[in-house]
N, C-alpha and C positions, 0 to 999 in steps of 0.2 A: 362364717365370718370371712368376709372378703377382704383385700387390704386398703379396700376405703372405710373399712369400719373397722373397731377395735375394742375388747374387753375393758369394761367397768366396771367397780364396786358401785352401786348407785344407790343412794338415801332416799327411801323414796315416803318415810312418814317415821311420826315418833312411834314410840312402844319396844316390844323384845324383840332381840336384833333376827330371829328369823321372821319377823316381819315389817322391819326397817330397813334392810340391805335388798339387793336381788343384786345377783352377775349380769349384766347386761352385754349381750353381746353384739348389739351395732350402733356402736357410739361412734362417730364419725372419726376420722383417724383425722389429727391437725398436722398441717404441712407446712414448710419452712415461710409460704406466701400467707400463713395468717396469724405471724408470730407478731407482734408491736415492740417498738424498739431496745424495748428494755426483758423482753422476752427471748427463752433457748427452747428446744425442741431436740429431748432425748428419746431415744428409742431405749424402751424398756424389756429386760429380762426376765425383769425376778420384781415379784413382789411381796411383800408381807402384810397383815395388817394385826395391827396393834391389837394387844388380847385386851389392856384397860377399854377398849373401843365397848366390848361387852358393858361392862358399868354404865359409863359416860349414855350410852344411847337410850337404857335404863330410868337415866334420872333427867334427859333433858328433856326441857320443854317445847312446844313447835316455836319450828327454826324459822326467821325472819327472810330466808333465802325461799327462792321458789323451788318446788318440787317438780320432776326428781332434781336431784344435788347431786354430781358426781364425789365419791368419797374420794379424799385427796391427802390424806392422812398417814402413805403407809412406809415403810424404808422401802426405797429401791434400789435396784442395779440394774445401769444401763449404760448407753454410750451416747454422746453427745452429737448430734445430726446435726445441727444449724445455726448459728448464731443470729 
């Protein structure tokens, strides 16, 4: 992992979540130049993800978004880079 790229939970299909999740580890890192104006850009510490996540991925049906999906879901802790 370089620091043009950067860790992901990524959605990548329905079913049980060891086969709708993978860690993706070169997902492009975004920079304060491809923020839009109602957009912030934190650098993150800490992430969690949601245990309901297990259920919910269980019962949903294919997502209307394209695959992969970065999962976006989860509490963070970070610090705020860019307005």
């Amino acid at each position: 992992m370089s620091s043009a790229t950067m860790r992901a939970w990524t959605y990548i299909q329905s079913g049980l979540p060891s086969q709708t999740i993978v860690l993706d580890d070169e997902v492009p890192t975004p920079s304060a130049a491809d923020l839009g104006p109602d957009e912030l850009l934190i650098a993150v510490n800490y992430v969690t993800m949601n245990s309901g996540f297990t259920t919910m991925v269980r019962s949903l049906p294919p997502q209307p978004y394209s695959l992969p999906h970065i999962y976006n879901r989860q509490k963070r802790l970070g610090v705020l880079e860019s307005l």
